[in-house]
C-alpha positions in Angstrom: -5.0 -11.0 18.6 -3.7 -9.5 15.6 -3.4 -11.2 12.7 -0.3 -12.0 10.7 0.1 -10.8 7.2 -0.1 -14.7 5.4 -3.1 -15.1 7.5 -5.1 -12.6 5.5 -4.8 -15.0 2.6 -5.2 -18.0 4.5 -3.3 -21.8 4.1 -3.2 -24.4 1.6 -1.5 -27.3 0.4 -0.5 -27.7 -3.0 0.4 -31.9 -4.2 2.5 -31.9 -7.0 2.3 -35.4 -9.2 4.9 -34.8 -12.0 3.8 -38.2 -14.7 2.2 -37.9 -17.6 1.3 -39.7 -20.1 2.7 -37.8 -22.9 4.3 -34.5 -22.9 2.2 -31.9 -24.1 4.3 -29.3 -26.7 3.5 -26.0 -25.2 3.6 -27.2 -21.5 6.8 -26.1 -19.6 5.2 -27.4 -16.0 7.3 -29.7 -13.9 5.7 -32.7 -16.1 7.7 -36.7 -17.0 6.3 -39.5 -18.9 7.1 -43.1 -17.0 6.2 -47.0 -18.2 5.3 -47.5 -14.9 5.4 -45.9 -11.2 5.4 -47.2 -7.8 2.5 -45.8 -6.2 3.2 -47.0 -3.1 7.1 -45.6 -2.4 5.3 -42.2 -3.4 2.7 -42.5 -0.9 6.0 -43.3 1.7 7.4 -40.3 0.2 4.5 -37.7 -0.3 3.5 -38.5 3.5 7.2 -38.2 5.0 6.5 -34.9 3.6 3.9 -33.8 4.8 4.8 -34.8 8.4 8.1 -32.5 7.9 6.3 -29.5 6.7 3.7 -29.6 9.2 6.3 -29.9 12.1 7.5 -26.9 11.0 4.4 -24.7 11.0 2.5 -26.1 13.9 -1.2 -26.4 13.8 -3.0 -24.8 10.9 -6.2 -24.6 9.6 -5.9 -25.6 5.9 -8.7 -23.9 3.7 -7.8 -26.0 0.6 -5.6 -28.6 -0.9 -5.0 -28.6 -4.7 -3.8 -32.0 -6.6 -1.7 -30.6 -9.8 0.9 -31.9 -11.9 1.7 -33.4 -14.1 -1.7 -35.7 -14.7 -2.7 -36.2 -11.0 -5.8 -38.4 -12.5 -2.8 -40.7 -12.9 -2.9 -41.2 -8.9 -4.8 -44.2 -7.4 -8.0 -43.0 -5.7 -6.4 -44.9 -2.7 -3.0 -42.6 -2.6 -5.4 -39.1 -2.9 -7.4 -40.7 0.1 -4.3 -41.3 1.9 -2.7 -38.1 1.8 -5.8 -36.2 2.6 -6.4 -38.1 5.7 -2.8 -37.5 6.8 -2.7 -33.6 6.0 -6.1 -33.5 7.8 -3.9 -35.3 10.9 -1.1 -32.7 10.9 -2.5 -30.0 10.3 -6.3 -29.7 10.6 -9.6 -29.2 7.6 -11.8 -26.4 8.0 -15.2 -27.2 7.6 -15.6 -26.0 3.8 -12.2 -26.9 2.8 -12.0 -27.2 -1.0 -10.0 -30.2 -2.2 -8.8 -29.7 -5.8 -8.2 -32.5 -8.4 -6.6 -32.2 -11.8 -8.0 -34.1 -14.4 -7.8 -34.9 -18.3 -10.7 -36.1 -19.8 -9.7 -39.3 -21.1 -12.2 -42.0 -20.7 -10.1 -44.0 -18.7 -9.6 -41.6 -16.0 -13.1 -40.1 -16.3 -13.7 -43.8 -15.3 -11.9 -42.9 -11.4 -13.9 -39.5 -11.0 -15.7 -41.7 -8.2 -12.8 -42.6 -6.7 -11.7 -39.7 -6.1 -14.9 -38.0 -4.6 -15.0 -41.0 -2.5 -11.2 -40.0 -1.1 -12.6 -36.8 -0.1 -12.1 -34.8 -3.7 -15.0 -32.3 -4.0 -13.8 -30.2 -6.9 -12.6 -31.0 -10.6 -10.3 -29.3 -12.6 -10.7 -30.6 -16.3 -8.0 -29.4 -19.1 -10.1 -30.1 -22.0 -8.2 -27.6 -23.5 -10.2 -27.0 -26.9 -13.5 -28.4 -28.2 -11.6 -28.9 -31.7 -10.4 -32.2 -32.4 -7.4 -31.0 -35.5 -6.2 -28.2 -32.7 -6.1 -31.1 -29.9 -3.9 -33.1 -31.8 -1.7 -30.3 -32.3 -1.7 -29.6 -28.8 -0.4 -33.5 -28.3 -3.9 -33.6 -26.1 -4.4 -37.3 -25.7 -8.3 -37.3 -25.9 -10.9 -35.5 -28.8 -13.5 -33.0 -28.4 -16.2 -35.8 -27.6 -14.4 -37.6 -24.8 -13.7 -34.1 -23.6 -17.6 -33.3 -23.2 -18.8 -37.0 -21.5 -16.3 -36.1 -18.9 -17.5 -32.8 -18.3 -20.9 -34.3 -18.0 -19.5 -37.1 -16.0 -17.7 -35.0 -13.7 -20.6 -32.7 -12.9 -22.6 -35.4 -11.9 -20.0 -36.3 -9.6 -18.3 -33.5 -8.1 -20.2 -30.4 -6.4 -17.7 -28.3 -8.3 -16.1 -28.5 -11.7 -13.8 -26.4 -13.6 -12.8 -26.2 -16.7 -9.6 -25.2 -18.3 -9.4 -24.2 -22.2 -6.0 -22.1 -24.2 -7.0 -19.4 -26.9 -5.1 -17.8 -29.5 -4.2 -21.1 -30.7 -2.4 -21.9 -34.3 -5.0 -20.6 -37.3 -7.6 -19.8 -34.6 -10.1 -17.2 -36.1 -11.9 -14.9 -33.6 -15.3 -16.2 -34.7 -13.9 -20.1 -34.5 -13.3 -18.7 -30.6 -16.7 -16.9 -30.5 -18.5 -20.4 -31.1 -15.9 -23.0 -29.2 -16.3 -20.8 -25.8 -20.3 -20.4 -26.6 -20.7 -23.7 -27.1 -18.7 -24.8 -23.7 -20.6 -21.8 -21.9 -24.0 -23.3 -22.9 -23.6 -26.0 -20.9 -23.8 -24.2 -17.4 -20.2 -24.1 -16.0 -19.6 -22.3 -12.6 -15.8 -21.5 -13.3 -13.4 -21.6 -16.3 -9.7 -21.1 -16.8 -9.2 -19.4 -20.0 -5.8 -19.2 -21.0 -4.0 -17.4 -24.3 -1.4 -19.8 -25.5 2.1 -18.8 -24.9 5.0 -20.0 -26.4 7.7 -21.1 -23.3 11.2 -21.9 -23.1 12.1 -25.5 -22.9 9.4 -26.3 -24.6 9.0 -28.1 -28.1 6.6 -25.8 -29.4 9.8 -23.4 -28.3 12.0 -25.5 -30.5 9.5 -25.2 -33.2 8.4 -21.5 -33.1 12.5 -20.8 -33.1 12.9 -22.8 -36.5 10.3 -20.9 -37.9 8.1 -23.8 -38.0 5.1 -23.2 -35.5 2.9 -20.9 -38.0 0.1 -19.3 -37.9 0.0 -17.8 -34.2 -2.2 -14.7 -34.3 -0.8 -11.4 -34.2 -1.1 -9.4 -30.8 -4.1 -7.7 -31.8 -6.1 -10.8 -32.4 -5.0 -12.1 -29.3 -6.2 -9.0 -27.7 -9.4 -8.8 -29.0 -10.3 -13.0 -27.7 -9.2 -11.8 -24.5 -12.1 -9.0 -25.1 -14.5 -11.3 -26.4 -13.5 -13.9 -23.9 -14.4 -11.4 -21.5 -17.8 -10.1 -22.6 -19.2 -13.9 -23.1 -18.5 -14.8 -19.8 -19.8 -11.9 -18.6 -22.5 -12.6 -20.6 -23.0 -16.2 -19.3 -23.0 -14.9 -15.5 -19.3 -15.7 -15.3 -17.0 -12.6 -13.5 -13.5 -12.4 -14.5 -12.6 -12.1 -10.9 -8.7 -12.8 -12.2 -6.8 -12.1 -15.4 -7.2 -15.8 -16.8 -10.2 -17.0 -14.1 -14.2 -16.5 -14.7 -16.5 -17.4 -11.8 -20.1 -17.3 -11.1 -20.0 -15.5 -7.4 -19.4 -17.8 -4.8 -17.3 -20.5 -7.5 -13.8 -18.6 -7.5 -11.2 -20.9 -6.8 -10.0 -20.6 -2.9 -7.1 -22.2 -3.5 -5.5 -19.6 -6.3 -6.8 -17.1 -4.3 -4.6 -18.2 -1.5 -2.1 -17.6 -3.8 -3.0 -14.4 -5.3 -3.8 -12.8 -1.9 -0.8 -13.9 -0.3 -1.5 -16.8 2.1 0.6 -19.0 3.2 0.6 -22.7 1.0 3.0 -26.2 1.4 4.6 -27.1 -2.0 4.8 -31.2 -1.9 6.2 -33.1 -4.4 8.9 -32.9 -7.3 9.4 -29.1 -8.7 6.3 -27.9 -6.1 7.2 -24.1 -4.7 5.6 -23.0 -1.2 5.4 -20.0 0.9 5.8 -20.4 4.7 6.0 -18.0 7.9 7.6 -19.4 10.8 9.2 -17.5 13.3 12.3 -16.6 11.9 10.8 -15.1 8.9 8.4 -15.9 5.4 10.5 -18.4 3.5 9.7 -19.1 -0.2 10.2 -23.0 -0.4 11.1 -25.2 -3.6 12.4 -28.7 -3.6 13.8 -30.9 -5.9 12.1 -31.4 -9.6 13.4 -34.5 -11.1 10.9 -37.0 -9.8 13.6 -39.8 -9.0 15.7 -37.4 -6.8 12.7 -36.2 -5.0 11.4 -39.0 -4.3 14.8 -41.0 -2.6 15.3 -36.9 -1.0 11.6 -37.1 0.6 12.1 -40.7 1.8 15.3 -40.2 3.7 13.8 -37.1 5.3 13.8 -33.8 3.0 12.9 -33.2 -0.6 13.4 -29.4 -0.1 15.9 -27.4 -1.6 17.9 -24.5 0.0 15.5 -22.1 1.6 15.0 -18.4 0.2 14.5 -15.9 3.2 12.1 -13.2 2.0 13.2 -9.9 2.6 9.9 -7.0 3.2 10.8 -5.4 -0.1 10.2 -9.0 -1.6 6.7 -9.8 0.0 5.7 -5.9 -1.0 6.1 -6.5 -4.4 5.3 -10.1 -5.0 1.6 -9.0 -3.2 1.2 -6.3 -5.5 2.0 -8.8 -8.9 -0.4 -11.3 -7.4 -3.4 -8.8 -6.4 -3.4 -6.9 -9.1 -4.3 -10.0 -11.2 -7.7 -9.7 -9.6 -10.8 -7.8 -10.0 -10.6 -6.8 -6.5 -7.3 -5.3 -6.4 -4.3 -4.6 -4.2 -4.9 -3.0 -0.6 -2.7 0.2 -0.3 -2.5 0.1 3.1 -1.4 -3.5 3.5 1.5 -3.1 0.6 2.3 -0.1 2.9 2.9 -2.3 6.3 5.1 -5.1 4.4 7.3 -2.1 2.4 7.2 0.3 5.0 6.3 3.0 2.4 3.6 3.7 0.0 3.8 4.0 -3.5 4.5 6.8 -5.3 1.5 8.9 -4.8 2.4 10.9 -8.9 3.0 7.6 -10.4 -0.1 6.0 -9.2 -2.2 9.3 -10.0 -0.6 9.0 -13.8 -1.9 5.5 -14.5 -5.4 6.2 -13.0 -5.5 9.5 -15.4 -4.1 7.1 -18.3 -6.7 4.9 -17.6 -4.9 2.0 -16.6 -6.0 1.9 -12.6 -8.7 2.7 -10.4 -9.0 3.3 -6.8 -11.8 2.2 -4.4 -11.1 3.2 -1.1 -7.6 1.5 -0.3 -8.0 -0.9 -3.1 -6.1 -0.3 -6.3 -7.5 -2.0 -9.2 -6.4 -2.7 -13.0 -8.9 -1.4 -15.5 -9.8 -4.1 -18.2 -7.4 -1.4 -20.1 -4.3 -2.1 -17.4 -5.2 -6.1 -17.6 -4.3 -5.9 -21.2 -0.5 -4.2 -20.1 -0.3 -5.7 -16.3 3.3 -6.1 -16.4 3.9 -3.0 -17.3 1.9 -1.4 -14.8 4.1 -3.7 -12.1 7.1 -2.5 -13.6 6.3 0.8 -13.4 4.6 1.0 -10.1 8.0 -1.4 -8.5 10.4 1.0 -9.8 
């Protein structure tokens, strides 16, 4: 049987938890700060859910399920268990399914890393963030460098896999300050990291800030540039591939859940602000539901948190495959961006950027050259037009 398209990037689930307990400044995720929450009309909600969605797309093997947020180390280890055992009812687990858990590494929470394994959480994600205790409190991070390591440690006893997520090109950052922070982090052995250059987004109130003139000492672009270089030659270095634009793995440690997303599988957005991509019979369907967490949840407890539907047209899936492949090191496949457009790309347009020096060919791949990373939009725009 042939396959269908969304099936060559498999299914997921992606659990959106929207509390925090403080807003971080640069953070423009779907992210609210609550006294106090009732765990127990989410789990009502959350489930209700899940039974909807998987009505809809009939039995499904689901490769990975990914806990985001938000601060989903705010959950009870009792509510992750729950909704695991229920997406594992309507849907089914495959037998290496990799269950994703956000985490900051505040004591506290570091103290309910066994709770979560125990609910059937085999991988950690762990925004430490920086290993620089002046840049975390400018970042509004709520634990210091310290705390940050003991949970690292702590989670790697724990967990089979950990990741780890720090943001460069941070205020007054020197290259040589970054040089020694991602050293020291990459001494310790870790088997994927999430290395991000800080951007400055809108509704944010390091927004506000950098609009009244009062967020200094950002680097200029070429600094930024060269820590993406450097950030790239270390891990490298350390035995970790930058199989992804932001994402360094040892082989075998990528993250299966963003690469359901990158290589355009099919993934259930629950929760408040949480985005999917489904294909049912009458079509793909990008999904979104409501983001305030209050209106989601009374929406998902009398029956449907989703918003209104958008029907994806083949131009749509074409292009949206190529901006996600392209982000990794293994490319775009010609052939199936041909099938969902119904036409190649521009044969002279594609030849130009591989003599530039910006792509590469390998067979029917097409891949960005560490060159084209640096400019990937641009590339897209130019390839889409």
């Amino acid at each position: 049987m042939k396959l269908q398209d969304w099936q060559q990037g498999g299914f997921g689930v992606y659990v959106h938890w929207p509390f925090c307990k403080a807003k971080c400044p640069y953070c423009d995720f779907n992210s609210h700060v609550r006294q106090s929450v009732d765990q127990s009309a989410w789990a009502e909600a959350f489930l209700s859910e899940i039974d909807r969605t998987a009505a809809e797309t009939g039995p499904r093997a689901v490769q990975s399920v990914f806990f985001g947020g938000g601060t989903p180390s705010l959950m009870d280890p009792a509510l992750v268990g729950a909704i695991l055992d229920r997406i594992a009812s309507r849907w089914s687990m495959a037998n290496d399914a990799e269950i994703t858990l956000e985490a900051n590494p505040t004591s506290v929470e570091a103290e309910r890393f066994l709770g979560y394994r125990d609910a059937g959480v085999n991988r950690l994600s762990l925004g430490i963030q920086a290993l620089n205790d002046e840049d975390l409190r400018r970042l509004g991070r709520q634990h210091s460098s310290t705390e940050a390591l003991a949970a690292l440690s702590l989670a790697r006893e724990t967990f089979a896999r950990v990741s780890c997520d720090l943001i460069y090109a941070r205020q007054d950052q020197t290259l040589d300050g970054w040089k020694a922070e991602l050293r020291q982090l990459l001494a310790l052995g870790p088997d994927h990291m999430s290395l991000y250059q800080l951007t400055i987004e809108d509704g944010t109130a390091f927004k506000r800030l950098f609009d009244e003139g009062k967020l200094r000492g950002l680097p200029d672009e070429d600094l930024a540039a060269e820590m993406y270089e450097v950030t790239e030659d270390l891990c490298r270095e350390a035995g970790l591939l930058a199989y992804e634009v932001s994402n360094y793995a040892k082989p075998g440690s990528e993250s299966r859940h963003n690469l359901i997303y990158w290589r355009m599988g099919d993934y259930a957005g629950i929760g408040p602000g949480a985005h999917g991509r489904l294909t049912l019979p009458n079509g793909r369907f990008g999904t979104s539901t409501l983001r305030a967490p209050e209106a989601w949840l009374g929406a998902a407890q009398n029956g449907n948190g989703e918003l209104e539907r958008e029907v994806l047209t083949d131009e749509d899936r074409a292009v949206e495959y190529l901006m996600m492949s392209m982000r990794l090191s293994e490319g775009s496949d010609m052939t199936r961006f041909a099938a969902l457009r119904g036409m190649p790309l521009p044969e002279t347009r594609v030849n130009a950027l591989i003599n530039d020096g910006f792509l590469t060919k390998s067979g029917d791949q097409l891949i960005a050259t560490p060159a084209g990373r640096l400019v990937l939009n641009r590339l897209l725009l130019e390839l889409c037009a």
